[in-house]
Structure formats: C-alpha cells, structure tokens
C-alpha positions as CSV (number, residue, x, y, z in Angstrom):
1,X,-67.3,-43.1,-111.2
2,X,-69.0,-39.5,-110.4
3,X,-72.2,-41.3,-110.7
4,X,-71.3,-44.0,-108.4
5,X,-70.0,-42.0,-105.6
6,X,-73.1,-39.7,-105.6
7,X,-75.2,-43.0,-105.7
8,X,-73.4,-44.1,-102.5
9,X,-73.7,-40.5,-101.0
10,X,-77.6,-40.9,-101.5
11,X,-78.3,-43.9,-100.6
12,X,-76.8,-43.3,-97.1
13,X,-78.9,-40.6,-96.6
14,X,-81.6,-42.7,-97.4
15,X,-81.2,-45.6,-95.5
16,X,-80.5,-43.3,-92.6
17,X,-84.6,-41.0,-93.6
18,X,-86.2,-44.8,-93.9
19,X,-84.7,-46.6,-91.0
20,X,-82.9,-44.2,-88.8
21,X,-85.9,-43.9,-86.8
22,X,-86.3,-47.6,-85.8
23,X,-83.9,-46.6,-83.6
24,X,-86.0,-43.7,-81.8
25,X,-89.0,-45.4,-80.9
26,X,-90.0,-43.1,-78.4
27,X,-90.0,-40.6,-81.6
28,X,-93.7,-40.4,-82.5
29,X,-94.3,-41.2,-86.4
30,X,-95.0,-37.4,-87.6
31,X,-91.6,-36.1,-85.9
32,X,-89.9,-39.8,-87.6
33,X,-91.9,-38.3,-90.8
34,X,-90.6,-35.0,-91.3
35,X,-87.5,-35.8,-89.9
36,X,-87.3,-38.5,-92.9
37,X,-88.3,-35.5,-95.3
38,X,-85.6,-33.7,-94.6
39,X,-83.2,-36.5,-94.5
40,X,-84.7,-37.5,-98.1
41,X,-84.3,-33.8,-99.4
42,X,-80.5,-34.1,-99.0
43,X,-80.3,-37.8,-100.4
44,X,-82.1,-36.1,-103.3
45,X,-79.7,-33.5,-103.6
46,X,-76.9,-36.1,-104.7
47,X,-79.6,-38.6,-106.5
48,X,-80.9,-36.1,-108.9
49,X,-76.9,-35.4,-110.0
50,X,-75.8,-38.9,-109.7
51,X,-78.6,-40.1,-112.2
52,X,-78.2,-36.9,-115.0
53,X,-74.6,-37.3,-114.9
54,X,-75.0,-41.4,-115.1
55,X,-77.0,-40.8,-118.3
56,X,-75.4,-38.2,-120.0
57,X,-72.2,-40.4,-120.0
58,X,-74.4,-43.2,-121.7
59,X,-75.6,-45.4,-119.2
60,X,-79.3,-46.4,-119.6
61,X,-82.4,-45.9,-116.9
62,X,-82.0,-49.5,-116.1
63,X,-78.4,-49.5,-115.7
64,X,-78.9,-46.9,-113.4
65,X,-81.2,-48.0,-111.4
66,X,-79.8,-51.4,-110.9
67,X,-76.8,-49.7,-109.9
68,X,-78.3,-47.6,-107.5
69,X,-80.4,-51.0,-106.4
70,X,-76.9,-52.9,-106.0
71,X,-75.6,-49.8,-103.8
72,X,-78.9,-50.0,-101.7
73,X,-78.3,-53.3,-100.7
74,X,-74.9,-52.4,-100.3
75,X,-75.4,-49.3,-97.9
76,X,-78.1,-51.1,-96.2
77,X,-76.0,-54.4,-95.2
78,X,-73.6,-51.9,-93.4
79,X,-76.5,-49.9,-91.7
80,X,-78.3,-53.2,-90.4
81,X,-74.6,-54.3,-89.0
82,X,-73.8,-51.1,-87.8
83,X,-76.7,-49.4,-86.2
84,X,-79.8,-52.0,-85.7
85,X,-77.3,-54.6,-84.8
86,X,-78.4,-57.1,-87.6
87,X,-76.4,-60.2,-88.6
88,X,-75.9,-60.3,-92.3
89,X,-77.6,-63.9,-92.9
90,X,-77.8,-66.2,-95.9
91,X,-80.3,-64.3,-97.6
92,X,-78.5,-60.9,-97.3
93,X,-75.8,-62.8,-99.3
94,X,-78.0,-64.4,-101.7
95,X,-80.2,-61.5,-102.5
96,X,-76.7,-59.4,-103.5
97,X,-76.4,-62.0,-105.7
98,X,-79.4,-61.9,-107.1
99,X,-78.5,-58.2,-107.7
100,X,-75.6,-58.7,-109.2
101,X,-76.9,-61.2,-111.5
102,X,-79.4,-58.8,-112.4
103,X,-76.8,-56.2,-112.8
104,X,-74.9,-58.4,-115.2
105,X,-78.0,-58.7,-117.5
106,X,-78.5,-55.2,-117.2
107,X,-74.5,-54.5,-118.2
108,X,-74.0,-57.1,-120.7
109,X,-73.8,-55.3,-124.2
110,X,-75.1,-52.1,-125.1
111,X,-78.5,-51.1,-125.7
C-alpha cells in the first residue's frame, strides 16, 4: 500500500512538470523547462521510494511499472478534467482498460 500511495504522490507531481505548463502559454519553453525540472525533482523524490520499497516487498520491475502506468492514467484522467478542461471520452475509458488488462497479465501468478 506504501508503494502505491507514493506512486500516486509522484505521479501528480508529474503530470503537473509535463502538462502544467499548457496552461501558461505565455510562459516561454526554457522557464516551462526548468520549471518542469524542479517539479520532476520532487516527483522523484517519492518515485525512487515508491519503487525500492515496491520491490523489496516482492513485487517485480513489471509489476511496478504497470502499476505506476495504471496510476498515470489514473492521475492524468483527473488532471485533463480538472485543469485543461478535457472530457474523459471513449478512449480514455478503453485505454484504462487496456491497462488493467495489462496489469492483470502482469499480476496473475508469481514470477
């Protein structure tokens, strides 16, 4: 669950370094660059943890990263409702499932 939460926690922060500029357009792209560095340095401040701690308890590379994947889409869905004022269409829907099913084949057994 630790890992989870941190995956949440750093994927917010980098949904907001990759696309919280779109909404400064007047921002020219160095500022939107460095401003995204920074954003990223504290989204891999919690993905760095997230991903040792995922491990250590047994889950594999893949089952992390289709977590964190899932989560992206996830945290994403919200941001493009939220803040670009985005509809969540058909293919929002069917690429989380896509993701999921992906996540099941990831999930399914052990390694």
């Amino acid at each position: 669950m630790t890992t989870v939460v941190l995956l949440v926690i750093s994927n917010i922060f980098m949904t907001l370094a990759w696309y919280g500029h779109l909404k400064f357009p007047q921002m020219t792209i160095v500022a939107a660059v460095f401003v995204g560095w920074g954003i990223a340095l504290i989204e891999y401040s919690f993905a760095v943890p997230a991903n040792r701690i995922g491990y250590a308890s047994g889950m594999t590379g893949g089952q992390l990263k289709i977590t964190q994947e899932v989560i992206t889409l996830a945290v994403f869905a919200v941001f493009a409702v939220v803040v670009l004022k985005e509809p969540i269409g058909w293919r929002y829907v069917g690429a989380f499932a896509c993701l999921m099913g992906a996540a099941a084949f990831m999930f399914a057994g052990r390694p």
